[in-house]
NUFISE-783362 format. One record per residue (C-alpha): x, y, z; residue in three letters. Coordinates in nm, 2 decimals. Layout:
! residues N
R      c1      c2      c3  residuo
R       X       Y       Z      ALA
...
//
This chain:
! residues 353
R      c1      c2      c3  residuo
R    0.00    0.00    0.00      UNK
R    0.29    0.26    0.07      UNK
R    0.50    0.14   -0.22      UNK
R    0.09    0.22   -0.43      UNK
R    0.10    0.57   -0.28      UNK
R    0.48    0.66   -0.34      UNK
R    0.39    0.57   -0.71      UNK
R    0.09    0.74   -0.71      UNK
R    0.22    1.09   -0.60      UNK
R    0.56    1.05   -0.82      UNK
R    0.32    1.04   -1.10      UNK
R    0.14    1.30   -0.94      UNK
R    0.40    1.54   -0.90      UNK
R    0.49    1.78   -1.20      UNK
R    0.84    1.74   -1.27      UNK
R    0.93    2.09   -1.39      UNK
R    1.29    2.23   -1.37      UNK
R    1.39    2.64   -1.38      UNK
R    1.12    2.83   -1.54      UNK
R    0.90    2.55   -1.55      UNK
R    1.15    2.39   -1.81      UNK
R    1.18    1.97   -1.80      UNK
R    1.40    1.84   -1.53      UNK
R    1.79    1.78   -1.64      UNK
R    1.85    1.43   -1.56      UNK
R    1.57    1.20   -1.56      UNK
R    1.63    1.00   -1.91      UNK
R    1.69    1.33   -2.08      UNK
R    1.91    1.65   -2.13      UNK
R    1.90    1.98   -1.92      UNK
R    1.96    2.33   -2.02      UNK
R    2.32    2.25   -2.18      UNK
R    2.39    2.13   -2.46      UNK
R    2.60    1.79   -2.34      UNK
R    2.45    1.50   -2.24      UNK
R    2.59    1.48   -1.87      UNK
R    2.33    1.53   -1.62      UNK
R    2.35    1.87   -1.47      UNK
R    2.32    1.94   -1.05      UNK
R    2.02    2.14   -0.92      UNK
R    2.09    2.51   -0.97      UNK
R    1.93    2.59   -0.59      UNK
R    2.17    2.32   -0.46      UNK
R    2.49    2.50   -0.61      UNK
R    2.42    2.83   -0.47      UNK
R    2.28    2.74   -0.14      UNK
R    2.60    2.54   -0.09      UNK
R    2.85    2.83   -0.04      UNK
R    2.60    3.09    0.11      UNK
R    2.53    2.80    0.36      UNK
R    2.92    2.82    0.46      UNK
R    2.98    3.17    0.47      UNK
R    2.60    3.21    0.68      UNK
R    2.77    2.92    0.93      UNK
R    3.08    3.15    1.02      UNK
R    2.88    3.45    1.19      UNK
R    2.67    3.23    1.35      UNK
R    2.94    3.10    1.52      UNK
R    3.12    3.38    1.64      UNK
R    2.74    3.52    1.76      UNK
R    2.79    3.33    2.09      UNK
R    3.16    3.47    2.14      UNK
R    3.01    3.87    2.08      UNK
R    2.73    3.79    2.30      UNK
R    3.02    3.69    2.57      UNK
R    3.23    3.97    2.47      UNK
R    3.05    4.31    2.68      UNK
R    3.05    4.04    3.00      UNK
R    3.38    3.92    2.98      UNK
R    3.52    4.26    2.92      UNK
R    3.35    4.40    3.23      UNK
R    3.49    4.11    3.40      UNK
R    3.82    4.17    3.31      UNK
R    3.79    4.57    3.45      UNK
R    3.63    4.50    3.78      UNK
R    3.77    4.19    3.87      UNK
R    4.06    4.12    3.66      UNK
R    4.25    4.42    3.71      UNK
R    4.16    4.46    4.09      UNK
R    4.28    4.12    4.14      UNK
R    4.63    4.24    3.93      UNK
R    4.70    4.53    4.16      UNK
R    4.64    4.32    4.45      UNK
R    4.86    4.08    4.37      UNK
R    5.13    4.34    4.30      UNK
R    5.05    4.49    4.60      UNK
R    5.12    4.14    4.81      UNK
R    5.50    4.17    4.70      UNK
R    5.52    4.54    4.86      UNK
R    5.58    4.66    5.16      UNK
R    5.38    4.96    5.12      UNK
R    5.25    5.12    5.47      UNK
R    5.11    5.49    5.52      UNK
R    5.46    5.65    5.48      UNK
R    5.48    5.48    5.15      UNK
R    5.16    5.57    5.07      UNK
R    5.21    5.94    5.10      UNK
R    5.57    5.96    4.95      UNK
R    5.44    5.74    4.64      UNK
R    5.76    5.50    4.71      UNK
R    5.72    5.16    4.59      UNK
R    5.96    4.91    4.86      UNK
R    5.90    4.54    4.66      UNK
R    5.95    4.29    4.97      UNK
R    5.93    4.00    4.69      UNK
R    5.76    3.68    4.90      UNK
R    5.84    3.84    5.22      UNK
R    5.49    3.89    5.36      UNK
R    5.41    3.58    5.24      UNK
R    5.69    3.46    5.49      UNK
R    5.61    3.65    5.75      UNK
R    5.17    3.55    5.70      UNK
R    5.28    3.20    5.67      UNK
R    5.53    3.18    5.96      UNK
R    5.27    3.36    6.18      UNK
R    5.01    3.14    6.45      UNK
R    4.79    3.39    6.45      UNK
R    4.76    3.32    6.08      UNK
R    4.68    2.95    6.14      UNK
R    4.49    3.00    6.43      UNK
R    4.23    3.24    6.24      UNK
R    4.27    2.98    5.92      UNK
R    4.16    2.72    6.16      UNK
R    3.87    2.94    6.31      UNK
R    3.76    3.00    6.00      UNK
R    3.77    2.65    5.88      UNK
R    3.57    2.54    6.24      UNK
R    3.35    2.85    6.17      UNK
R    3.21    2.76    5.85      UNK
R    3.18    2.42    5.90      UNK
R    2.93    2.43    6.21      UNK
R    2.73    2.71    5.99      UNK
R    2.74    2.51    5.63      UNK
R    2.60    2.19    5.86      UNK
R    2.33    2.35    6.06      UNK
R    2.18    2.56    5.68      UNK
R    2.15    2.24    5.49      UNK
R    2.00    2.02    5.78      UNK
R    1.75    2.33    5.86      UNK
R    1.69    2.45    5.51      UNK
R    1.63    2.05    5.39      UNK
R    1.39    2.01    5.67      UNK
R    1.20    2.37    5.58      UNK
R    1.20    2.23    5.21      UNK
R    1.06    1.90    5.31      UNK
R    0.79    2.05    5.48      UNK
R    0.73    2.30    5.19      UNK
R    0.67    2.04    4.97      UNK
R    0.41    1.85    5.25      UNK
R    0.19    2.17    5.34      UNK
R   -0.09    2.31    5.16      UNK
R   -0.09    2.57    4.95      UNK
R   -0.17    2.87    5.17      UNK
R   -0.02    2.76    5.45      UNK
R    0.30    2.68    5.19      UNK
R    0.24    3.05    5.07      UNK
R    0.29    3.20    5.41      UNK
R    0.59    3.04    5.43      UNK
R    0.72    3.06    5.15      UNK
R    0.66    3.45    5.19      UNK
R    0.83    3.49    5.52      UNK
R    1.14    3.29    5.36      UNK
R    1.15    3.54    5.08      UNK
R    1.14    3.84    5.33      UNK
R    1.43    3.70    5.51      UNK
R    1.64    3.68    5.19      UNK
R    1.55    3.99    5.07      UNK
R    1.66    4.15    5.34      UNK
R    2.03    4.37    5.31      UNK
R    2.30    4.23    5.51      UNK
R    2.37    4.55    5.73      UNK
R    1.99    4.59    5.80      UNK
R    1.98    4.24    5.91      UNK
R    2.24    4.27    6.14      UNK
R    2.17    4.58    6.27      UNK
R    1.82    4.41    6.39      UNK
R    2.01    4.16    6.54      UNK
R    2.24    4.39    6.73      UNK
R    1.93    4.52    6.87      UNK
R    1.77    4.20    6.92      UNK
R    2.12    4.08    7.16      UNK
R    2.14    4.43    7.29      UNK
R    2.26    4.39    7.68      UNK
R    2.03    4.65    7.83      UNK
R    1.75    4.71    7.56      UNK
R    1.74    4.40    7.35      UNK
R    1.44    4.16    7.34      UNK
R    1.62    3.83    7.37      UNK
R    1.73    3.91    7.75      UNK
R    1.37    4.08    7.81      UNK
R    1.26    3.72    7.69      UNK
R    1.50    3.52    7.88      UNK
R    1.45    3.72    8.19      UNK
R    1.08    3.70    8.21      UNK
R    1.09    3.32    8.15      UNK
R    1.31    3.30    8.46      UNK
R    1.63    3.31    8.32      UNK
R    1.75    3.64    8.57      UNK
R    2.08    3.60    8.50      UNK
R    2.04    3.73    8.18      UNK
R    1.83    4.03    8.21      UNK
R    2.19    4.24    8.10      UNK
R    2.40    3.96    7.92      UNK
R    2.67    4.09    7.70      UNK
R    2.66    3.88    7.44      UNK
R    2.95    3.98    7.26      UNK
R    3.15    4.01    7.55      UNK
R    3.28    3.64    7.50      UNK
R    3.41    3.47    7.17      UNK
R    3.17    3.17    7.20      UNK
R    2.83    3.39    7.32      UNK
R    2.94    3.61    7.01      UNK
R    3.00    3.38    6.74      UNK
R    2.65    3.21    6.85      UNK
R    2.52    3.56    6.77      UNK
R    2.70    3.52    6.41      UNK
R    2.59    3.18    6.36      UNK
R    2.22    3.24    6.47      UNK
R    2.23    3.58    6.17      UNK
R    2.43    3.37    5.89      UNK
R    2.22    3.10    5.94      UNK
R    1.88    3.29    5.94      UNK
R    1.97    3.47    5.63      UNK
R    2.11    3.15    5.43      UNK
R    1.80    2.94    5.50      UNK
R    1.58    3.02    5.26      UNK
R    1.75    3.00    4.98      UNK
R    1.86    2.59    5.04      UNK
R    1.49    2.57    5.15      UNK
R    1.33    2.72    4.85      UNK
R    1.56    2.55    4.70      UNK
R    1.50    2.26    4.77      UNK
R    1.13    2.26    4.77      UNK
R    1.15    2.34    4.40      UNK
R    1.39    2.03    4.32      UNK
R    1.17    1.76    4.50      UNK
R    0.88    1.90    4.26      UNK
R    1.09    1.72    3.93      UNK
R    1.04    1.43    4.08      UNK
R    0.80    1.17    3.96      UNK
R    0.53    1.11    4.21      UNK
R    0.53    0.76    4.14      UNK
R    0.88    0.68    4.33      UNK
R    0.74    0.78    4.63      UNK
R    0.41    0.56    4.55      UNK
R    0.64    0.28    4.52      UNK
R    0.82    0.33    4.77      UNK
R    0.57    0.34    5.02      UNK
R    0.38    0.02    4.87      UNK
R    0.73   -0.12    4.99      UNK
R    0.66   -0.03    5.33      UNK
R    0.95    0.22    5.33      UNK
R    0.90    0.49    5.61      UNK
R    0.99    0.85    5.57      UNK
R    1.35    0.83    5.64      UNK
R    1.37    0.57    5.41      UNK
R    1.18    0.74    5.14      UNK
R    1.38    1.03    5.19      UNK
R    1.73    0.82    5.19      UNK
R    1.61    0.60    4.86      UNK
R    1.41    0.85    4.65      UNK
R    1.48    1.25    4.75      UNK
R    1.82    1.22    4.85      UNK
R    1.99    1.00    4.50      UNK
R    1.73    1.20    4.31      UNK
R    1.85    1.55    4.43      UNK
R    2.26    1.49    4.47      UNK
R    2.36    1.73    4.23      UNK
R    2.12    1.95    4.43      UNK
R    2.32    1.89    4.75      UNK
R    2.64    1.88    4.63      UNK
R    2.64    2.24    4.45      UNK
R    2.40    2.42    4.74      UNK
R    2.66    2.31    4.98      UNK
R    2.95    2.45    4.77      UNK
R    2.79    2.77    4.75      UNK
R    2.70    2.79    5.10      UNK
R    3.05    2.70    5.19      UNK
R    3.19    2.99    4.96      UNK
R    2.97    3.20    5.14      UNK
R    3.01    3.17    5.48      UNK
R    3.40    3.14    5.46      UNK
R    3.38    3.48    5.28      UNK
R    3.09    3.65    5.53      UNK
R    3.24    4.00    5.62      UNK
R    2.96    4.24    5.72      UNK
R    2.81    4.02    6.01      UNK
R    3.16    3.93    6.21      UNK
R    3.24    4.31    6.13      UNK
R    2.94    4.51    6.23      UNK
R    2.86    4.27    6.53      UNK
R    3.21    4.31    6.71      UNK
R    3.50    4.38    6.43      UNK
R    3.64    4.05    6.49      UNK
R    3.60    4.10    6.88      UNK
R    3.65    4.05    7.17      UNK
R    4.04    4.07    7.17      UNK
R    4.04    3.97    6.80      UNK
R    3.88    3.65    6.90      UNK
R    3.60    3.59    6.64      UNK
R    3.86    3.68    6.36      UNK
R    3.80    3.57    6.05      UNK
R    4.05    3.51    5.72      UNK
R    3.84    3.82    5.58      UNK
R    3.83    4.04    5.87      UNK
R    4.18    3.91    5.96      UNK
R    4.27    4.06    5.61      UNK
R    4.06    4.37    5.67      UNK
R    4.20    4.43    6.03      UNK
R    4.57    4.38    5.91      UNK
R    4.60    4.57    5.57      UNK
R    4.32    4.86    5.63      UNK
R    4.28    4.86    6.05      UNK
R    4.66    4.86    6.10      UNK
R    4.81    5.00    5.77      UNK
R    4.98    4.72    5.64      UNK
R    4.84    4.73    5.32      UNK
R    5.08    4.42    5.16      UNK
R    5.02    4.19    5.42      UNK
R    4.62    4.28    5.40      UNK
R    4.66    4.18    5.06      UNK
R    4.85    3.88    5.08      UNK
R    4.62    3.76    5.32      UNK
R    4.34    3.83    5.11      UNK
R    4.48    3.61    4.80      UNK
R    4.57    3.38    5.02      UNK
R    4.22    3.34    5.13      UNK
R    4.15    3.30    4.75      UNK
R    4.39    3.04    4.71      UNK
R    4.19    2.83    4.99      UNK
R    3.87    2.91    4.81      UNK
R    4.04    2.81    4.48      UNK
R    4.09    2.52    4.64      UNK
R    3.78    2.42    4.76      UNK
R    3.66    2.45    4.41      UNK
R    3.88    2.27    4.29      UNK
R    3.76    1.96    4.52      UNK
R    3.43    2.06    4.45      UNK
R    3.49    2.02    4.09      UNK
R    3.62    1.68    4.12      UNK
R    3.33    1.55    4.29      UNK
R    3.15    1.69    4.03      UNK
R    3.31    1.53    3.72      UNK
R    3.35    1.18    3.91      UNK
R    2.96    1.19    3.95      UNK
R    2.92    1.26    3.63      UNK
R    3.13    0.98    3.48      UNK
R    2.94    0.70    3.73      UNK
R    2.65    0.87    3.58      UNK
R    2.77    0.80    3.25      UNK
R    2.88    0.50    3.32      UNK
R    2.56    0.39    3.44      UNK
R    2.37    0.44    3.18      UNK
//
């Protein structure tokens, strides 16, 4: 029957060449006087126009790239330079004034690395991020889970509130929260005080490093949840309902569900939310800064305050910048792991299938 209607519509179809002329090929001659079949004319023009079209359309990604790469290169490329060439100076407010340029070479690098305080802070900051990272993507995976349970006003509300706390700017946030932890006026001690806490109707809370950096962890944490929970909430809708049906016809409880089904489902999820997270907490300036500058005694330092404190606080611009790149390196090197874990997933993935 198909082989009747091929037939049938070759018949069918006139066979007419340029200018409604016959066809060159079919049994017969074409416009020239030889008998060797001649090509389509359409096919021997549209062949080179095809190739010369192709080229432009592949540079049109590159000059989309261009304007974004270029600002790139201005606002972060050439900071970045002038750091670095600062990190081999030894350049302090006398320099500074007198325009004298006194190259150290890799001496503050020396003097950073040789330093405890250096390590101790490095090792603060390591501690500091890690308790943070932890307690954002067990809250904000629980907040998502129960996104995705509630109904859809209640799951409004929520989601509302969330989005309020993001939106929020940094220094406002924390200035709430200095007023929240205030020792004499602020509501948390009112709170405690009245539920018979007395001893901490006028609590300094940032008179300690361990009462402070709770104060820290309580803001960082508050302000990063919502974006792992909404997060999150959105991931578990792309996948298929029927997993979890199954699952549960297999008797599997929630923890199970969740271990089985959510969790292998949304890996890549987990894996690059908690590399951001990670990037951003080790880099968090304006909480540890506006809450106590790094204080008490220099206590809740940072490797960016530390930077801050050392090249801007005390003047030593070369050693602020060293230890600012060497901050980068760290980070550098964290995405570097985080990279690896990335293209090994990938490959069982791969494999896999």
């Amino acid at each position: 029957m198909a082989v009747q209607l091929d037939d049938a519509a070759d018949k069918a179809a006139p066979r007419t060449g340029k200018g409604d002329a016959p066809p060159a090929g079919r049994g017969g001659r074409g416009a020239g006087s030889s008998g060797t079949p001649t090509a389509p004319a359409g096919r021997t023009a549209s062949a080179p126009a095809g190739r010369a079209a192709s080229a432009p359309a592949r540079r049109t990604p590159y000059l989309l790239l261009l304007p974004a790469l270029l600002a790139t290169a201005v606002f972060l490329g050439w900071p970045m330079v002038r750091n670095l060439l600062l990190s081999f100076q030894n350049l302090n407010m006398k320099e500074l004034i007198q325009h004298l340029t006194d190259w150290r070479g890799t001496g503050n690098y020396q003097e950073i690395l040789g330093s405890e305080q250096f390590w101790r802070v490095t090792s603060r900051t390591v501690v500091f991020t890690a308790v943070n990272v932890v307690l954002i993507m067990v809250l904000g995976v629980l907040i998502g889970l129960l996104l995705a349970r509630l109904g859809t006003t209640v799951r409004l509300v929520l989601s509302a509130a969330l989005v309020l706390a993001w939106a929020m700017p940094v220094i406002a946030a924390t200035t709430v929260f200095q007023w929240l932890f205030d020792s004499r006026y602020g509501v948390v001690n009112w709170v405690l005080d009245r539920l018979g806490w007395h001893s901490m109707a006028h609590y300094d809370w940032v008179g300690s490093q361990l009462s402070t950096f709770f104060v820290i962890t309580v803001l960082i944490v508050w302000q990063s949840l919502p974006f792992v929970a909404l997060n999150l909430y959105a991931a578990t809708t792309t996948i298929p309902k029927e997993l979890y049906e199954a699952a549960r016809m297999d008797g599997a409880g929630t923890w199970k569900v969740f271990t089985s089904v959510t969790f292998p489902f949304l890996k890549p999820f987990f894996l690059a939310t908690t590399f951001l997270e990670i990037i951003w907490v080790f880099k968090a300036f304006p909480q540890i800064f506006a809450i106590n500058q790094g204080g008490p005694d220099r206590l809740t330092e940072t490797l960016p305050i530390y930077a801050f404190t050392e090249g801007v606080g005390n003047l030593h611009f070369g050693m602020g910048a060293a230890i600012s790149l060497l901050t980068i390196v760290v980070l550098l090197a964290m995405t570097a792991y985080y990279l690896r874990l990335t293209f090994k997933q990938e490959q069982q993935e791969e494999n896999g299938l």
